[in-house]
C-alpha positions in Angstrom: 38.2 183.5 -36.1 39.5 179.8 -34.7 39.9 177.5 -37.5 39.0 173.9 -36.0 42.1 173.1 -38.0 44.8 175.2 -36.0 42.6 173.7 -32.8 43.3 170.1 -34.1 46.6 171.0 -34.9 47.3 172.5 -31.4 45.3 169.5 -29.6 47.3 166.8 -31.8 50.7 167.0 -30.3 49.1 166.5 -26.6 46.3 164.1 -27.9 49.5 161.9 -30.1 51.1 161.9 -27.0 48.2 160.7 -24.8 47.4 158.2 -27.8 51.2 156.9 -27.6 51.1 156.7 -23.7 48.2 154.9 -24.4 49.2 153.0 -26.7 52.9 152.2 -24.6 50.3 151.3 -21.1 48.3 148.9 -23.5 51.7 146.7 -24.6 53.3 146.9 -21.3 49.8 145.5 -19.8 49.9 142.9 -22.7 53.4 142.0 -21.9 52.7 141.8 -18.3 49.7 139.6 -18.6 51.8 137.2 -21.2 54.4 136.8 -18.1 52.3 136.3 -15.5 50.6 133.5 -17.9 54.6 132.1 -18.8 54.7 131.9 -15.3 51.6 130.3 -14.2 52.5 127.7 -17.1 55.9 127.1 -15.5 54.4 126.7 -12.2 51.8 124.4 -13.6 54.6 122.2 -15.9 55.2 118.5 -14.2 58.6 117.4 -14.4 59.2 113.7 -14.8 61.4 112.1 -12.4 64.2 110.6 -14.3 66.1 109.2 -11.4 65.1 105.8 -12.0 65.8 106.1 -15.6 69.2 107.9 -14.8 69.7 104.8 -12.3 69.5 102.2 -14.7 71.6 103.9 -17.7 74.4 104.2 -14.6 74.0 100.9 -13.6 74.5 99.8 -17.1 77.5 102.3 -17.7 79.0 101.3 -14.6 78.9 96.8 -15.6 80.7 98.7 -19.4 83.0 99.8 -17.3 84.0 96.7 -15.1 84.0 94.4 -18.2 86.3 97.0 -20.3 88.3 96.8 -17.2 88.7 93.6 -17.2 89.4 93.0 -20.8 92.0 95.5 -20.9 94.1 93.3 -18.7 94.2 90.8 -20.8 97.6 90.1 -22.1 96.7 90.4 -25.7 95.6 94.3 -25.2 98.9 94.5 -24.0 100.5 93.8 -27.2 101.3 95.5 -30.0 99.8 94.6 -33.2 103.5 93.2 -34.4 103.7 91.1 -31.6 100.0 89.9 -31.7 100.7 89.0 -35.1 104.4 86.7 -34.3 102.2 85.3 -31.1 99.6 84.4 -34.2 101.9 83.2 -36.1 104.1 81.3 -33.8 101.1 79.7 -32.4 100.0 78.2 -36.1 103.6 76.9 -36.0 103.0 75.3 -32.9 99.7 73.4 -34.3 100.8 72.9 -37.9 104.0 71.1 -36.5 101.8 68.7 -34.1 99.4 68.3 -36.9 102.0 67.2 -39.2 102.9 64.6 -36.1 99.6 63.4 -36.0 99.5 62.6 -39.5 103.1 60.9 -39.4 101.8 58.5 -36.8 98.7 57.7 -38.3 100.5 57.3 -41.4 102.7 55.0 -39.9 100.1 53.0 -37.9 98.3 52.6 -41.1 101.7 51.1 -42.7 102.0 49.2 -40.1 98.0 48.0 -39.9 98.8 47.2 -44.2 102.1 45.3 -43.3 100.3 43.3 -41.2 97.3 42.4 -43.1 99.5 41.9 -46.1 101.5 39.3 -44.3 98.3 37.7 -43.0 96.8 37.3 -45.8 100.2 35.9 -47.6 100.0 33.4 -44.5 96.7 32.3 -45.4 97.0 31.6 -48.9 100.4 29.6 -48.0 98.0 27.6 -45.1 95.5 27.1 -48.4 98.7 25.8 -50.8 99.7 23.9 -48.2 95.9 22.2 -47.5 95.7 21.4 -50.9 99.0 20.0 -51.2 97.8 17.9 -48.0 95.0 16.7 -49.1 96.5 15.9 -53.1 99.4 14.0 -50.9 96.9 12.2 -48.8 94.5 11.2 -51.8 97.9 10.2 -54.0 99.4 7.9 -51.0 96.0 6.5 -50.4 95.7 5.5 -54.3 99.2 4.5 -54.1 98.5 2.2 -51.3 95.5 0.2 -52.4 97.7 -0.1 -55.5 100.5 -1.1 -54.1 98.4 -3.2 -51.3 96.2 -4.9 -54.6 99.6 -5.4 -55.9 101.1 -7.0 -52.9 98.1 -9.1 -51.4 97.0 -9.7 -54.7 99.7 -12.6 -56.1 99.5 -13.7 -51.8 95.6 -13.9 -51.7 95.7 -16.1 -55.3 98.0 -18.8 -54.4 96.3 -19.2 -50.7 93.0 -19.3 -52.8 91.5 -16.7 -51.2 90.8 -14.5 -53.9 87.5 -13.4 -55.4 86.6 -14.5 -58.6 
């Protein structure tokens, strides 16, 4: 008699293979359906437009460009940093030495401006010594002359009988 095992047994090998091509037709058909939806999605997928975007960022790339252009023609890119730093230096020379001008005139102007007020005011106080002497001259020869008038008329004026008193 047939055991049902040695039938299993004999059956398994072609039913394991079966269940593996089954199994293989089931993946492939999984894998197949995932494309097809991979590429419906692609198909679906907007792209934006950049170009206006892209426009703008060349636009501004492109101005960069003109104004590195035209500040590498300046002459001080063209130095080196030695002879940036003598042009520096030589050019605080320059300033410090008209500077030191500047203050040499205005220091002499102001001299001059004292010197002048100085003797101004020494002129003054002469024309004020010399006013009061005036006036001390005037006020003595006046008292001197109504002495020496009162001393005069005086001896004349009694002996024509003139005189007051």
């Amino acid at each position: 008699m047939v055991e049902p095992r040695e039938i299993a047994e004999s059956q398994a090998p072609v039913d394991a293979a079966a269940q593996a091509f089954e199994a293989l037709r089931g993946e492939v058909s999984l894998l197949r359906r995932a494309m097809e939806g991979l590429a419906a999605e692609h198909r679906s997928l907007e792209i934006p437009d950049y170009s206006e975007s892209i426009a703008r960022i060349a636009s501004m790339v492109s101005s960069i460009g003109k104004r590195l252009v035209a500040l590498s023609e300046l002459p001080a890119f063209a130095l080196s940093p030695e002879g940036f730093s003598r042009q520096v230096i030589s050019v605080g020379e320059a300033i410090r030495d008209q500077d030191r001008q500047t203050i040499m005139i205005a220091r002499d102007t102001f001299r001059e401006a004292v010197s002048e007020l100085t003797q101004r005011l020494q002129s003054a106080r002469q024309a004020d010594k010399q006013n009061k002497w005036l006036i001390w001259s005037a006020s003595g020869g006046l008292l001197i002359g109504m002495f020496v008038g009162a001393l005069c008329l005086g001896p004349i004026l009694h002996k024509s009988g003139l005189a007051f008193g």
